[in-house]
C-alpha positions as CSV (number, residue, x, y, z in Angstrom):
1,X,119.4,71.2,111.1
2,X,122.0,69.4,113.0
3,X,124.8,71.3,115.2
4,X,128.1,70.6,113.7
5,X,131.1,70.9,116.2
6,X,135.2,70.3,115.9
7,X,137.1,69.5,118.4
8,X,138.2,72.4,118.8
9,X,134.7,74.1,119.4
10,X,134.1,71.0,121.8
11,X,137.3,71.3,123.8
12,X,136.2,74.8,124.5
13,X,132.5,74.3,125.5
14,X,134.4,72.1,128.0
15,X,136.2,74.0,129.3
16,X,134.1,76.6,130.1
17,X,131.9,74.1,131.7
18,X,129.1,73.3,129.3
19,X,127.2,70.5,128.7
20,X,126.7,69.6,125.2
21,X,123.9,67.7,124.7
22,X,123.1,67.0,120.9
23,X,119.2,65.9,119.9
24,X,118.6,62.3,118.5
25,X,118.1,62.1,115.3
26,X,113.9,60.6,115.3
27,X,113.1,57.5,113.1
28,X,111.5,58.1,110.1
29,X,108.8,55.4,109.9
30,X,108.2,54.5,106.3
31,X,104.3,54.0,105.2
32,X,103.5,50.8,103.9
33,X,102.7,50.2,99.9
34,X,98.4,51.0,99.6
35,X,97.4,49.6,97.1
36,X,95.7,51.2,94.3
37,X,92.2,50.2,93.7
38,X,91.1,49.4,90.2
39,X,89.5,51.5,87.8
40,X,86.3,49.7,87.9
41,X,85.9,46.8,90.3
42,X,83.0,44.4,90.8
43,X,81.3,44.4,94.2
44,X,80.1,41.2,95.8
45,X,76.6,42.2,97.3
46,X,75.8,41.0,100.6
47,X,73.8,38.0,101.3
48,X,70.6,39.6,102.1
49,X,70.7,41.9,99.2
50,X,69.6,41.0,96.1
51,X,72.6,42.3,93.5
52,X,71.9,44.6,91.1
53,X,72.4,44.2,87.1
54,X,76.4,45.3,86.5
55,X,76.2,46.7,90.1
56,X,80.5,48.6,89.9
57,X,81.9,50.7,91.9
58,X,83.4,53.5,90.8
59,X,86.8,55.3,91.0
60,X,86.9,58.4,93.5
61,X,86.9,61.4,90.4
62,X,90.1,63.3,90.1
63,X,90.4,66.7,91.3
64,X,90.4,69.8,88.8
65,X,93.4,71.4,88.7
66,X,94.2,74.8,90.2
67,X,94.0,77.6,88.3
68,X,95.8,81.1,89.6
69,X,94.1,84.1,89.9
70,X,94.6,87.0,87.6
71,X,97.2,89.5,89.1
72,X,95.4,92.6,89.9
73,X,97.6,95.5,88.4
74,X,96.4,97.7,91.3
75,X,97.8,95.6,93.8
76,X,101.2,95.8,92.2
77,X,104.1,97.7,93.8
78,X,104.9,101.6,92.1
79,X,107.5,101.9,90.3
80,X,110.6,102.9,92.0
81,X,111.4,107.0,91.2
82,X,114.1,108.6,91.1
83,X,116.1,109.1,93.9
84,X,118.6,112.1,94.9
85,X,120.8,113.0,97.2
86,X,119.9,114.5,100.6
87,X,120.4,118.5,100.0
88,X,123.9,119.7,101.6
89,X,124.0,121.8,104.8
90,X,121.0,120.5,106.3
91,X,122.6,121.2,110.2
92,X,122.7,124.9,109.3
93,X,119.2,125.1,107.8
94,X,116.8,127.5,109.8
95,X,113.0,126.4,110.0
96,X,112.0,127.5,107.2
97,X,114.3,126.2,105.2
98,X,114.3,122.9,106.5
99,X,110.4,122.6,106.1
100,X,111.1,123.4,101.9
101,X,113.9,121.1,102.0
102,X,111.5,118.2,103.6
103,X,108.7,119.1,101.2
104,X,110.9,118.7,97.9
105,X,112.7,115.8,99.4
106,X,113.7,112.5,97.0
107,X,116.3,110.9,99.1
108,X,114.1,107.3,99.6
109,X,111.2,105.6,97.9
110,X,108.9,106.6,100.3
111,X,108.0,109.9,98.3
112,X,106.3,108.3,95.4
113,X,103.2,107.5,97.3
114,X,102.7,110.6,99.6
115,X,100.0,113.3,98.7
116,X,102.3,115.9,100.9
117,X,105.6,115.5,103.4
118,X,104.6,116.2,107.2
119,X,107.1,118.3,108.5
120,X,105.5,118.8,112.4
121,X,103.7,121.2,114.5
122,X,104.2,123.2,117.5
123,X,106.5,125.1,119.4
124,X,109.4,126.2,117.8
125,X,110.9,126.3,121.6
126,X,109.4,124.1,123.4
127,X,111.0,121.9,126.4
128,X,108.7,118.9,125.4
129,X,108.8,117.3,121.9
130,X,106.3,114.0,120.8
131,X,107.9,112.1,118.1
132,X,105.6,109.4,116.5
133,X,107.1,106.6,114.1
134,X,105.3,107.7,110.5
135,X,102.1,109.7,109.2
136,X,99.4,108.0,108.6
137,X,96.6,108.0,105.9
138,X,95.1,111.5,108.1
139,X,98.3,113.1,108.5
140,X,99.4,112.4,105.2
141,X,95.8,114.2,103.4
142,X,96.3,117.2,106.1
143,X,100.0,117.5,106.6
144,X,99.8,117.7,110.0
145,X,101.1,115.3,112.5
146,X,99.2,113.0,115.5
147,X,95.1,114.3,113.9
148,X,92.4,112.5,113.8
149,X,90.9,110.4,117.2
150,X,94.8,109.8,117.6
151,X,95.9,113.5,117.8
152,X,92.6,114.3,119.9
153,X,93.8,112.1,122.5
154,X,97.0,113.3,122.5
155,X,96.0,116.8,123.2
156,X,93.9,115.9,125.6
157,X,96.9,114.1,127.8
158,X,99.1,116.9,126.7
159,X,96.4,119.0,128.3
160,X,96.3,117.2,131.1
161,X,100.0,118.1,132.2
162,X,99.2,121.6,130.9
163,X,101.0,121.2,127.4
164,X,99.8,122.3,124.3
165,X,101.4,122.2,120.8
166,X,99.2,125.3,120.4
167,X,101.2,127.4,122.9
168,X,103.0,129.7,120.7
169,X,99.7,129.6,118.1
170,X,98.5,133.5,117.9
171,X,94.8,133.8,118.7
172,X,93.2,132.4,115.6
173,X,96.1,131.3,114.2
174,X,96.9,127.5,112.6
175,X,101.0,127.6,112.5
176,X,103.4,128.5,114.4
177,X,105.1,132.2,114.8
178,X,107.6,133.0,112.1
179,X,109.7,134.7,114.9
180,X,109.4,132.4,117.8
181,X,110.1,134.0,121.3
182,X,113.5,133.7,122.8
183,X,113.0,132.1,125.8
184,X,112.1,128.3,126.3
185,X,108.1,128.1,126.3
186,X,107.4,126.0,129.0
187,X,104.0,125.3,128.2
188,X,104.7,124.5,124.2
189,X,105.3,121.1,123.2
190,X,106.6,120.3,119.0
191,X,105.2,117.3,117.5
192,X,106.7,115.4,114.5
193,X,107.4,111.9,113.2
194,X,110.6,109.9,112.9
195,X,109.6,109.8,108.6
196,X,108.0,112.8,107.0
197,X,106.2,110.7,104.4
198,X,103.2,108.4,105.1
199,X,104.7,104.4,104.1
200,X,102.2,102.5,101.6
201,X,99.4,100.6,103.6
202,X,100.8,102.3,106.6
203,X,103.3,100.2,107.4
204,X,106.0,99.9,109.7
């Protein structure tokens, strides 16, 4: 691609003080005519070698053609559903009301290949949230954010600075307190992803 300037553009570049300095455009070398060997061509045997009867040699063999490969139907993207709307008054929704409104949520295409939405986990007030980019094929099966060797590590740094997303978890409890404390818990932490549903393939 070649930079194309007025002198307009030029007179500015100028002005400012910058060089313009434009490639060269390379020379193309053309290739010489081959020519094409014949279809069957007599060879002259050398002078110590006694020829053989109709000795020919013989024209390199074409290559077979290329076939494609079946298209594997499984490899094929879903058909897009139907979309709607994001439900109104999401800024006013309480907890549990935003949870039901992410788990029955349609707004993008990324909820025709979830098993379940992944809402997030934790302390309903704490100081410290973790927010990850997308669930991944674990989160997505347990509906739980950061599990697996990923979410073990976590807790084990959260742990580390003496932070749990467990805090506010009554003793033999797996989810949070309906009625969460009023004051800030320190200790708590709330993890939960930038997307609620897990992308095909886990992508990006």
């Amino acid at each position: 691609m070649t930079l194309q300037l007025d002198a307009r553009q030029r007179a500015m570049l100028a002005e400012m003080g910058i060089d313009l300095v434009l490639p060269q455009p390379r020379a193309v070398a053309v290739a010489e005519p081959v020519a094409q060997p014949a279809a069957a061509t007599r060879v002259a045997p050398a002078p110590h070698v006694k020829a053989a009867p109709h000795a020919v040699a013989k024209a390199p063999a074409a290559r077979p053609a290329k076939v494609a490969k079946p298209v594997n139907p499984s490899m094929q993207p879903a058909t897009r559903p139907a979309l709607e709307p994001l439900p109104e008054g999401i800024e006013r929704m309480d907890w549990a009301e935003l949870e039901a409104a992410v788990a029955t949520c349609r707004a993008c295409g990324l909820c025709a290949g979830r098993t379940q939405t992944v809402f997030g986990i934790g302390s309903h007030r704490a100081e410290w949230m973790v927010v990850g980019e997308a669930p991944g094929q674990n989160e997505d099966r347990l509906g739980q954010p950061f599990v697996g060797q990923a979410g073990k590590l976590l807790d084990q740094m959260l742990a580390a600075i003496g932070l749990s997303r467990r805090a506010e978890l009554e003793p033999g409890a797996t989810e949070p307190l309906v009625t969460p404390p009023a004051k800030a818990d320190a200790h708590g932490v709330y993890i939960a992803n930038v997307v609620k549903c897990r992308p095909p393939g886990n992508r990006n």
